[in-house]
N, C-alpha and C positions, 0 to 999 in steps of 0.2 A: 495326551488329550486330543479327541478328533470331534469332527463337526455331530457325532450324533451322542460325544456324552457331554456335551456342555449344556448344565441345566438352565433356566430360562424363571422368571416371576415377571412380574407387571411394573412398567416404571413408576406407578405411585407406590410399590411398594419397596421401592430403590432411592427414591426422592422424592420431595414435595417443591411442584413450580411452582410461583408465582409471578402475578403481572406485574410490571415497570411500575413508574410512578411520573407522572405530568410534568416537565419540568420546562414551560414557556421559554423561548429566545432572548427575550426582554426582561426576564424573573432570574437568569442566572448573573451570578458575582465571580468578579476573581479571585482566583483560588486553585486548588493544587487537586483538587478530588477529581476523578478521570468522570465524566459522561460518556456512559455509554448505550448504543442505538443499536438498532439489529444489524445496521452495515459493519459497525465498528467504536472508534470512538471518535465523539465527536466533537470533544471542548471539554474544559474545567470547570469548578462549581467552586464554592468556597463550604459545601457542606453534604457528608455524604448520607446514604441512605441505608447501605448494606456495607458489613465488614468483612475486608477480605482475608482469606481468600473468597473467590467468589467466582461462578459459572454463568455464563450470558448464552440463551439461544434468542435465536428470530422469533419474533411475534407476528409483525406486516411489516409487508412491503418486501421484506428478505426476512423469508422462513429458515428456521435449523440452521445451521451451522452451530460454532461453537466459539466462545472464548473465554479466555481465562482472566482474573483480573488477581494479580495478587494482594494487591492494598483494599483498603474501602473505596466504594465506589456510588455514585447514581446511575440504576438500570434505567432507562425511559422509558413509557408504556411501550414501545412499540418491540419490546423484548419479554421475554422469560426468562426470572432467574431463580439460581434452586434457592429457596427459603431453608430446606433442610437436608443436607446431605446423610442422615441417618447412622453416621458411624462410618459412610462410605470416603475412600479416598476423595477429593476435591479434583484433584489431577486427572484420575480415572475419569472418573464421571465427566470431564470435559472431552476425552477420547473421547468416549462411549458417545456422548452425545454427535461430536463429529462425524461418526462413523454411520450414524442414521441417515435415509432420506425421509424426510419428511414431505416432502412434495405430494404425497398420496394424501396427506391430510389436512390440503390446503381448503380452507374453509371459506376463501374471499371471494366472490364472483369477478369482482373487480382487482383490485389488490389483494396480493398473497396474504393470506390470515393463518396462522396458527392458532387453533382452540385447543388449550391446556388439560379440557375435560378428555376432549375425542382423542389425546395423547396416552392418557393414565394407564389403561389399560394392555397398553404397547407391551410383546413380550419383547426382554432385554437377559442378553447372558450373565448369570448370577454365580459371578467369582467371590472367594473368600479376600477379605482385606489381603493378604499375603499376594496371593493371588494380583488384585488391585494395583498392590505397592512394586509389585516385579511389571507388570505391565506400564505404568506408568514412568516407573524410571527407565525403561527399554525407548519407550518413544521422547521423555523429557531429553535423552541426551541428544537425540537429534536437533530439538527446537532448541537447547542451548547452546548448540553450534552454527544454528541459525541464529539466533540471537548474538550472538557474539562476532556474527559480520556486518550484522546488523548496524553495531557500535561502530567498527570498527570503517566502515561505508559512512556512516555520519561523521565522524572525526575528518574522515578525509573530504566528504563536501565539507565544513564548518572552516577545513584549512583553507582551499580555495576562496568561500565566502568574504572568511575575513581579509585575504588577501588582496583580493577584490577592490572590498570596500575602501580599504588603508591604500591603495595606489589610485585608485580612478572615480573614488569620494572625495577621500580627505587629501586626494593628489599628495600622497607622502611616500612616493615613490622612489625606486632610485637615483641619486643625487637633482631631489625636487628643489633643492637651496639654489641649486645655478640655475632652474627655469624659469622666465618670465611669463607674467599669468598675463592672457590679453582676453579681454572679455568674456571672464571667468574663468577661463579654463587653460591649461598648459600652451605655452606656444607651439606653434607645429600640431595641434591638434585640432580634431572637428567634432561638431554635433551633426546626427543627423535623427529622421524618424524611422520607426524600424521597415513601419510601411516602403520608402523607399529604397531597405537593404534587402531587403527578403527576395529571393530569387526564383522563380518559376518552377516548379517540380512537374513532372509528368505525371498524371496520376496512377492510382493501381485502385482495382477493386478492392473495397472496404470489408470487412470480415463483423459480421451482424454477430452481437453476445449469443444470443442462441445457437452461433455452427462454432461457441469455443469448443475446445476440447479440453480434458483436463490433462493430460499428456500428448506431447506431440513433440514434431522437430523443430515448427518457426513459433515464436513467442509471438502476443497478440498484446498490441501496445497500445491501449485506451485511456481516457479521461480518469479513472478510475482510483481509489485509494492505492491497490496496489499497483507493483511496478509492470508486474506481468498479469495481464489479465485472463490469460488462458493459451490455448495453444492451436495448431491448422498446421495442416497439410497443401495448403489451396496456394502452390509456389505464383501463380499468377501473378499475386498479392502481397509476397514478399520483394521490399525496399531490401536493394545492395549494394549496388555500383555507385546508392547516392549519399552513402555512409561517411561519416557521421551524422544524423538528424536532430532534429531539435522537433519535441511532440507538444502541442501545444492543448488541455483541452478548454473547450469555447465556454464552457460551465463552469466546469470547477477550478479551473485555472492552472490546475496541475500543469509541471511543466519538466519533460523526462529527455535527457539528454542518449539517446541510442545509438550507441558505437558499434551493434551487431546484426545480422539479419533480422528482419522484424516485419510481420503485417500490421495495418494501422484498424483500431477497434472500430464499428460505425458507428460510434457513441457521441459525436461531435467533437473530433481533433482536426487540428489543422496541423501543417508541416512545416516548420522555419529553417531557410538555409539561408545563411547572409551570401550577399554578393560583392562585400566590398575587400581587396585583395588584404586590407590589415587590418580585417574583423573576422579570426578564426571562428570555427562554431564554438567553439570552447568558450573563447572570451563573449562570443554573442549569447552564450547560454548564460553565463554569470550577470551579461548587460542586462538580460531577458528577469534574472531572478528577482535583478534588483528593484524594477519595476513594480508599485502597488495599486494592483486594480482592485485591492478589498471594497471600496466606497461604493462600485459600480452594483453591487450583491447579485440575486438573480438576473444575469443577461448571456449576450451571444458578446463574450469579449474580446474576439481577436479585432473587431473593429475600434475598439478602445486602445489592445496592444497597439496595435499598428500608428497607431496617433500619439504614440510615448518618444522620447528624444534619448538616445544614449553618447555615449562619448565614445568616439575612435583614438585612441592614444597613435603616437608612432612607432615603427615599425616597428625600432628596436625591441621598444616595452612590450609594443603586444608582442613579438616572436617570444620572450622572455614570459609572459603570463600563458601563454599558450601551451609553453614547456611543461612549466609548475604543474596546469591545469589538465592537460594530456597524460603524463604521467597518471592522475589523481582518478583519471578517468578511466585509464587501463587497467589500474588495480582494483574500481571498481566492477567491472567487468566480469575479471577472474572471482571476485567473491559473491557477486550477482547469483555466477554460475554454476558455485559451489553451491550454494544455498537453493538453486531448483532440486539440484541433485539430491540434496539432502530432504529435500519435503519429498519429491520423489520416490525417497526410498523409504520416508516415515509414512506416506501415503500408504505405501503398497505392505507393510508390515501392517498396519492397523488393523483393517478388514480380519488379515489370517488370523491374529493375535483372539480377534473378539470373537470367530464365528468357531474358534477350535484348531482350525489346520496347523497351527502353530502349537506346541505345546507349551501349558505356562506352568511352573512349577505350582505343586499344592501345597 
């Protein structure tokens, strides 16, 4: 199959979109159902709207892209999802959708709109379910090996976590029965705020979302749901020599612990390196997690961080949590960077796959 025999029809005659549905901040209950927004997802509901499987694009605010929901779910208005996939794979048609830009048919003057009508007519390449079902399983193994670092990236922050907790919460630490507690907290240990630990960084020029790239050599490390926001070339800008970092951001509170070259997003991050000689970053990253600034909601929070108190253990302990958590970090790392490589090379197979270059069995 090559690029000039792949037939083509109109994507309302491939699917039928539909707009989200309202669902107030204050009107949702807990519950297990995924909410999902054009960024992503965003919270649970205790009641859903659509059964999945189920395909989510951008509406406003973030047009197109694509995701997949495999349970039932609440789409929000500010998305499109298919109401009917016509007999078409679920899976496909989430490629396919990816695989658009829709940027041409942004309808918002203000914020990105997607209009569902001015989409209908879009031509889209018109494979046979077979067809469908081999494209789909060619790019699904990738994201389930992504996914499966996924898991396995969580297990190992949830070990740190809780280890965390159980030694410098519940001070149930190693031989905690012989230490005496002196104004609340272990002997030989301190409180301090973090405002005071955080150490001066030199700066580097910020890397504005508009110059990411979608492939590149230094990762671009933002406030953002994901971990990598995109990519540059702009060595300026890459943090090295001050490695490990801790990325703080000012909004969403995200907080991503960087053991590798990286430029900082201009999206509002700040940068934390402790300066106290028995507060690794590691442990300052776990002190940092354990932190909740939820109450605060919409603000500029590193002024709220900075005014939180953590515990400094001694030396022993922290050199010992440091180990655990270093370890935890470096295996991070290595499946980090399995998993670029791997969208990487699902990236670059998509395109071929839809437009023809690729041949896909009939």
């Amino acid at each position: 199959m090559n690029k000039e025999r792949v037939e083509s029809k109109k994507l309302e005659n491939l699917i039928t979109l539909q707009r989200g549905f309202d669902l107030p901040a204050q009107s949702r209950k807990i519950g297990e159902v995924p909410i999902v927004a054009s960024s992503g997802f965003v919270g649970f509901h205790n009641e859903s709207k659509v059964a999945g499987p189920g395909v989510v694009i951008g509406r406003s605010g973030s047009i197109g892209g694509g995701q997949y929901i495999s349970r039932d779910f609440w789409p929000l208005n500010t998305t499109l999802w298919v109401k009917d996939f016509k007999g078409n794979n679920p899976r496909f048609i989430y490629y396919l959708l990816k695989s658009i830009d829709f940027s041409n048919f942004n309808a918002g003057a203000g914020v990105p709109t997607l209009n569902r009508n001015h989409i209908a007519s879009l031509r889209v390449p018109n494979f046979s379910v077979k067809q469908q079902n081999h494209i789909a399983s060619v790019l699904s193994a990738y994201d389930d090996l992504i996914e499966n670092n996924r898991r396995r990236i969580a297990l190992l922050e949830e070990a740190a976590r809780l280890l965390y907790r159980e030694w410098f919460v519940r001070f149930r630490f190693p031989g905690y029965e012989h230490v005496k507690i002196v104004d609340g907290i272990p002997d030989g240990w301190e409180v301090k705020k973090v405002g005071e630990l955080l150490s001066r960084q030199k700066l580097k020029p910020k890397v504005r979302k508009d110059e990411y790239q979608d492939v590149g050599t230094y990762p671009c490390i933002d406030q953002g749901q994901d971990f990598v926001g995109g990519y540059t070339e702009n060595t300026e800008a890459i943090y090295t020599e001050e490695l490990p970092l801790i990325v703080f951001g000012d909004h969403t509170r995200a907080l991503k612990f960087v053991n590798f070259p990286f430029a900082r997003g201009a999206d509002g991050t700040q940068l934390c390196k402790s300066n106290h000689q028995r507060l690794s970053q590691e442990l300052f990253y776990w002190s940092l997690v354990n932190i909740d600034l939820s109450n605060y909601f919409y603000a500029r929070h590193f002024k709220f961080l900075k005014d939180q108190e953590v515990i400094i253990p001694d030396a022993e302990l922290a050199n010992q949590f440091t180990d655990f958590a270093k370890n935890g970090f470096d295996q991070i790392r290595v499946l980090r960077q399995q998993s670029l490589e791997l969208a990487k090379a699902r990236d670059l197979l998509l395109p071929r796959l839809m437009d023809g270059r690729l041949e896909v069995p009939a």
